[in-house]
N, C-alpha and C positions, 0 to 999 in steps of 0.2 A: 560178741561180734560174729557174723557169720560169715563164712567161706568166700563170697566172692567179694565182698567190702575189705577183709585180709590181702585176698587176691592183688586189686588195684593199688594198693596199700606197698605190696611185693613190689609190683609193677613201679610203681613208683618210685621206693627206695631206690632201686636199680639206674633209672634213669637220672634221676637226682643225682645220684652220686657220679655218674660220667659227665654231666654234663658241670658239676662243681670243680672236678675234677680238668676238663677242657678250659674252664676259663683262667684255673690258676696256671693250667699250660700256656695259656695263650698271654695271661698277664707276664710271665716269666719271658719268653719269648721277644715281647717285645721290649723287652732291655737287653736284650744282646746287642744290640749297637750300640750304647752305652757308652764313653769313654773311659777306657780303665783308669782305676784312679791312680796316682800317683806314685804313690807307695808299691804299686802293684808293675810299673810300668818295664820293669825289667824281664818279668815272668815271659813273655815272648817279644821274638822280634818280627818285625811289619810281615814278613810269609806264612811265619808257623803262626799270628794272630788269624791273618785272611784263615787259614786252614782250621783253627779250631771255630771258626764261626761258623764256616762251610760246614764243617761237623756236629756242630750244634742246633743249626737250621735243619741237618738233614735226619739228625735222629728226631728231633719235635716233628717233623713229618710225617715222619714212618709210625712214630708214637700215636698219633689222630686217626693213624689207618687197621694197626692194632687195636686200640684198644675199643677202635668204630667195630669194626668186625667182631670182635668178643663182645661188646652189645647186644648186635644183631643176632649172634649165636646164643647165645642167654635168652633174650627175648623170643628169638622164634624158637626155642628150646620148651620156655614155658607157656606159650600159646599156645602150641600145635599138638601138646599133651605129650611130650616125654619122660615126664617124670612118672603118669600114668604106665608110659610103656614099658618102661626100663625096668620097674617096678614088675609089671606082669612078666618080662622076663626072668628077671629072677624067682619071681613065686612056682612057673613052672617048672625050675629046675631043684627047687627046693623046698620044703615048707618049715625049715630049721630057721628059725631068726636072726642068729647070726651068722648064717650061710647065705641068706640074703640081701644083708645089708651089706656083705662082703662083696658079694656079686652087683648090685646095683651102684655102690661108690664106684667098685672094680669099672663097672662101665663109663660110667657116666665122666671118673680121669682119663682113663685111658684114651675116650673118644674123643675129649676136648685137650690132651696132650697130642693126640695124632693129628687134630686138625690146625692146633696151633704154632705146628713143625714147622710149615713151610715159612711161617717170620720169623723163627730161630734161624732156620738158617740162613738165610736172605740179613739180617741180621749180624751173620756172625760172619759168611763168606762173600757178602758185597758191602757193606758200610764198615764195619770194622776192617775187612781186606784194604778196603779202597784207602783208609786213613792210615793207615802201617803198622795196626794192633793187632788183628789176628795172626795168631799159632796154629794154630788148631789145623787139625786134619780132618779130611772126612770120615777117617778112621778111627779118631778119638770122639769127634761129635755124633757119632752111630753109638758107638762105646758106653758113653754117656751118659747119652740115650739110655739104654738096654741096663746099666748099672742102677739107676732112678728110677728105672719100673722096680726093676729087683727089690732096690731100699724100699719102696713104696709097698710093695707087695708084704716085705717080711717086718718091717716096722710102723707103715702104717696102717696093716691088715691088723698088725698082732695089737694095734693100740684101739681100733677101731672094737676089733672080738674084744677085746676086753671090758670096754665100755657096752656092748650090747649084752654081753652074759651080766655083768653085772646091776642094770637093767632091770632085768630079766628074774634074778635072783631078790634082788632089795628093791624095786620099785622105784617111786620118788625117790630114796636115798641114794638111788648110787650113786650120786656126788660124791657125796663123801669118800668113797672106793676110789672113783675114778681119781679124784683129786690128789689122792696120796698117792693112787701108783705114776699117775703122771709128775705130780712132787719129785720123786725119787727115779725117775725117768731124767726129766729134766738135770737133776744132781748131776745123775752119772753120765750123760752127755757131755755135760760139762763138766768132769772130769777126762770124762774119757776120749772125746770126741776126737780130738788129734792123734791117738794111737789107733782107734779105731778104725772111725769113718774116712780122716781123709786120707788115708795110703791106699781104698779103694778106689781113689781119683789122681792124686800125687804119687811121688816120689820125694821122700823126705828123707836126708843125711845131716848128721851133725858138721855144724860148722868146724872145718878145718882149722888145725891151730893156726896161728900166722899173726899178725900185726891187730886184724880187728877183733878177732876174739879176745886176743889179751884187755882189749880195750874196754870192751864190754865186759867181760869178769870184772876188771880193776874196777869200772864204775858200779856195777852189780856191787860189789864190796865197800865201795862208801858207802854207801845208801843204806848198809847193812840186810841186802834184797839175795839171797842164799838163793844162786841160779848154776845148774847142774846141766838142764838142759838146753841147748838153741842150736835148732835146725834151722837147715834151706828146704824150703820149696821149690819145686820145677814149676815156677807159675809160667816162668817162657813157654813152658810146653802150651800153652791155649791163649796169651798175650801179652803184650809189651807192658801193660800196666802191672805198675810196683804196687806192695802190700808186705806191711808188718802185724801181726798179734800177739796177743798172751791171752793163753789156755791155762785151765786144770787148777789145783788148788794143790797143798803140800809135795808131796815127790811127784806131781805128775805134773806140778806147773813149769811150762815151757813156752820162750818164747821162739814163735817160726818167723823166716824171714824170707820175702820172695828172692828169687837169683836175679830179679828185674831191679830189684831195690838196690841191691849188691852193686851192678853194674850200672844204676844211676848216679848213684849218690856217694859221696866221700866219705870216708870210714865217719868223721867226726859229723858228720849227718846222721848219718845210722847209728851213732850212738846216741845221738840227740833226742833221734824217733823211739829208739828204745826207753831213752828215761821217760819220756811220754806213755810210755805204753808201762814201764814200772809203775808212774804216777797213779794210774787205774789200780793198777794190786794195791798202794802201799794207802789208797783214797777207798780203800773198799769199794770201791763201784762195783766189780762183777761179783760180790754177794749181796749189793742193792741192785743189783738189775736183777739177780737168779732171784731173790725176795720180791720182789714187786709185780716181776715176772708168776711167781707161783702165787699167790693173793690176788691177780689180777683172774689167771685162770680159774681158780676158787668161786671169785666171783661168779666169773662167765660159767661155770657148772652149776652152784646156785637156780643163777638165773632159769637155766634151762628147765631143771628139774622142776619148775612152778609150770610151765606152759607145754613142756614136749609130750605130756601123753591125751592133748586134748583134740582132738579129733579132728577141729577147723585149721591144726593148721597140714595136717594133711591133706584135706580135700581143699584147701588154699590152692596147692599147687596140682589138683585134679585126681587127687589117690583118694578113693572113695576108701577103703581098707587102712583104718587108723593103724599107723607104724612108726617107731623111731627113729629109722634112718630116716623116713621122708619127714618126719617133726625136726630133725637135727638139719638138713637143709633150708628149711623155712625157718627156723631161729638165726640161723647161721646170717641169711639175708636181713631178718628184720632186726638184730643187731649189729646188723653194720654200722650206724650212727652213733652208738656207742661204742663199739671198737673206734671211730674214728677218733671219738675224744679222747679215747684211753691212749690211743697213739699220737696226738698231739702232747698229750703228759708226758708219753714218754722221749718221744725226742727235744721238748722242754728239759727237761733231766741230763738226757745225756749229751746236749749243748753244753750244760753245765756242768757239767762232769768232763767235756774235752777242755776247757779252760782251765781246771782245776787240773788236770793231767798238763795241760801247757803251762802250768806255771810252777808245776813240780820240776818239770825239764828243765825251767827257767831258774831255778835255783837251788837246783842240786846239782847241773849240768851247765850250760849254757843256752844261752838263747837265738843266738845267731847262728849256728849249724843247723839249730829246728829251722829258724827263719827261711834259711834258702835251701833246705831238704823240702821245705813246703814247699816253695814256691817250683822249685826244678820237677816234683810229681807234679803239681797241678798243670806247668807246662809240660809236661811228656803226653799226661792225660787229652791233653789240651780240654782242659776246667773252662767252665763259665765264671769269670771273676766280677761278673755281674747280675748276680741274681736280685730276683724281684722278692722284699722280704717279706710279702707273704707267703710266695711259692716257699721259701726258709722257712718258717713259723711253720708250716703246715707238714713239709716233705723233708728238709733237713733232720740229719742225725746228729750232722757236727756241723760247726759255726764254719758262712764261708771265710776262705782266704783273708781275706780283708780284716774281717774284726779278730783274725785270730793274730794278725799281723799285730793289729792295733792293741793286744792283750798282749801279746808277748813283749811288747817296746815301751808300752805302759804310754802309747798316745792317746 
C-alpha cells in the first residue's frame, strides 16, 4: 500500500469515528424526553426532573462543540503537515531516539492539553457550577493541571523510553519486553494505585469508628471478606457526585468511599453498595479485567510489531524519515476500529459483571438499601434514566438504572 492511499485511509478512520460517534449522541439524546418508567418514577420530583434534563441537553451540546473542535484540530493537525514539523523539531534538538520521541509526544500532548483547557474549564466552572456539582477551585484546577503534566512527564515519559530503547535494542521483538514490563506495570498500579497515586490528588483518612464502620466490618465478616482497610475520600473537594471502590489485592486491598456518599446515602445504603463492590472481589472480576486487560495489550503490541517499522506509515502522515514514534501514532489511529470492538467486549463484561456484583449484594446483604442508594446517586447525579440502548451497548460500562432495578427485584 502506498503512503498516500494510507493517508485517506487515516483520514478517513478519524472522521468515521466522530461522525458514528455523533449519531449515537444524537440517537441517545433524543430519548431524553422519554417518560420515565415507573419503577423509576420516584428517583426525582417534577423540578429536580426539569433540571436534570436542562443538564443533560446542555452537556450533549457542549459535547458536539468539543469533540467538533478536536476534529478540526486533528484534521488540520494532519494536513497542514505537523507531524512533519514536530518531528523536525525534535531531530534538531536531538538525534538520540528516544530523546526524540520523548520530545515529539512531549509536544504534540502538551499542545493539544493546552488547547483543550479552555472546555475543561468552561466545563467544570460554568455547566457543572451552574447545576450545583462543582467544588473545585481555581486553585486545585491549575493544581491538577500541573500534577498531570508531572505524572505524564515521569510515567508516561519513563513508559514511552522504555518501549523505544527496547526497540531499539531487539527490533520486531520488543513486544515481548514491552508487554511484561507493562504486565507488571499494570499489577502494581493495581496494587498500589490507592496509596500511591491518588493522595497526590486526594486526601484520604480511615473511616472513623462509630455506627457505620462497625456495620461494614460485621458484614465484611459474614461474607468471610478480611477488610482492614476503608477510607474517605475528599471527593467534595472537586464535586457533589458520590463514588465508592475497591482496590489492591491481599494487604493492600481497600475499600475508599467518597464523603459525598457518606453524606447522601443511609449507612444501610453504604453498606449495600459496599457488598456490591465486595461482590467484584469475592466474583473475581478485578483479576478478569487486570487478565483481559494484559492479553488484550499483548495483543495490541503484537500487532504493532508486524507494521511499525515499515516506512509508509510514516510518510502516511508526511515524515519522510522512517521512525517509531511517528509508526506508533499511525497504528494507534488505524487501530482504532479495533480497539473499538475490543471495547464493546469489554463493557459487554463488565455489564455482566455489575449484575453479578448486584446480585452478590442481593444475597448476602439486601436488596432494597442497594435499590434506593441507586436511585438517590442517579438523582443527586441527575442520571439519564433513559438511555437509548444502543448508545448502552456501545458506551455503557454498567447496566442503566432501570434494568439494574429490574435484576435486583427479579422483575
Amino acid at each position: 500500500m502506498n503512503p498516500e492511499t494510507l493517508y485517506y485511509i487515516i483520514i478517513a478512520i478519524i472522521v468515521l469515528d466522530f461522525l458514528v460517534d455523533k449519531i449515537l449522541d444524537s440517537l441517545n439524546a433524543k430519548h431524553f424526553d422519554d417518560p420515565v418508567p415507573r419503577e423509576l418514577d420516584d428517583v426525582y420530583d417534577e423540578e429536580a426532573y426539569q433540571k436534570s434534563q436542562r443538564y443533560k441537553k446542555e452537556r450533549y451540546r457542549f459535547g458536539i462543540i468539543t469533540s467538533s473542535f478536536t476534529l478540526v484540530l486533528t484534521l488540520g493537525f494532519i494536513i497542514l503537515g505537523g507531524f512533519p514539523w514536530v518531528d523536525g523539531i525534535a531531530r534538531s534538538i536531538s538525534d538520540n531516539p528516544i530523546v526524540i520521541a520523548l520530545i515529539f509526544f512531549g509536544i504534540i500532548m502538551l499542545g493539544s492539553d493546552i488547547l483543550t483547557t479552555p472546555f475543561s474549564w468552561y466545563s467544570t466552572f460554568v455547566i457543572e457550577e451552574k447545576y450545583g456539582f462543582n467544588k473545585t477551585t481555581k486553585k486545585t484546577f491549575w493544581l491538577d493541571k500541573l500534577k498531570g503534566w508531572l505524572m505524564m512527564i515521569i510515567i508516561g515519559g519513563g513508559i514511552l523510553a522504555a518501549i523505544v530503547c527496547f526497540y531499539e535494542f531487539a527490533g520486531n521483538d520488543f513486544w515481548w519486553y514491552t508487554w511484561i514490563v507493562v504486565a507488571l506495570f499494570a499489577v502494581f498500579m493495581n496494587m498500589f494505585y490507592a496509596r500511591l497515586i491518588v493522595p497526590i490528588f486526594n486526601k484520604q483518612t480511615p473511616l472513623e469508628e462509630g455506627s457505620l464502620r462497625n456495620k461494614i466490618e460485621s458484614y465484611a465478616k459474614s461474607v468471610g471478606f478480611k477488610l482492614d482497610n476503608i477510607f474517605v475520600i475528599d471527593g467534595s473537594k472537586r464535586s457533589t457526585k458520590a463514588n465508592a471502590y475497591f482496590s489492591g489485592f491481599g494487604r493492600e486491598k481497600r475499600i475508599t468511599l467518597f464523603d459525598t456518599l457518606i453524606n447522601d446515602l443511609e449507612e444501610e445504603e453504604i453498606v449495600a453498595v459496599l457488598a456490591h463492590e465486595v461482590g467484584h472481589y469475592k466474583k473475581k472480576h478485578i483479576i478478569v479485567n487486570l487478565l483481559v486487560s494484559v492479553l488484550t495489550t499483548g495483543f495490541t503490541l503484537w500487532l504493532l510489531s508486524l507494521f511499525v517499522d515499515s516506512p509508509v506509515l510514516s510518510q502516511a502522515l508526511g515524515v519522510e524519515i522512517p521512525s517509531f514514534h511517528v509508526g506508533l501514532v499511525a497504528f494507534g489511529i488505524l487501530y482504532s476500529p479495533i480497539s473499538e470492538i475490543t471495547g464493546l467486549l469489554m463493557n459487554l463484561i463488565s455489564r455482566k459483571f455489575e449484575y453479578q456484583a448486584d446480585d452478590f449484594a442481593r444475597e448476602t446483604y439486601s436488596a432494597q438499601p442497594l435499590i434506593s442508594g441507586l436511585k438517590k446517586l442517579s438523582g443527586n447525579n441527575l442520571s439519564n434514566l433513559t438511555p437509548h440502548e444502543t448508545y448502552v451497548f456501545v458506551h455503557y460500562s454498567h447496566p442503566p438504572l432501570l434494568q439494574r432495578y429490574r435484576n435486583l427485584t427479579g422483575a
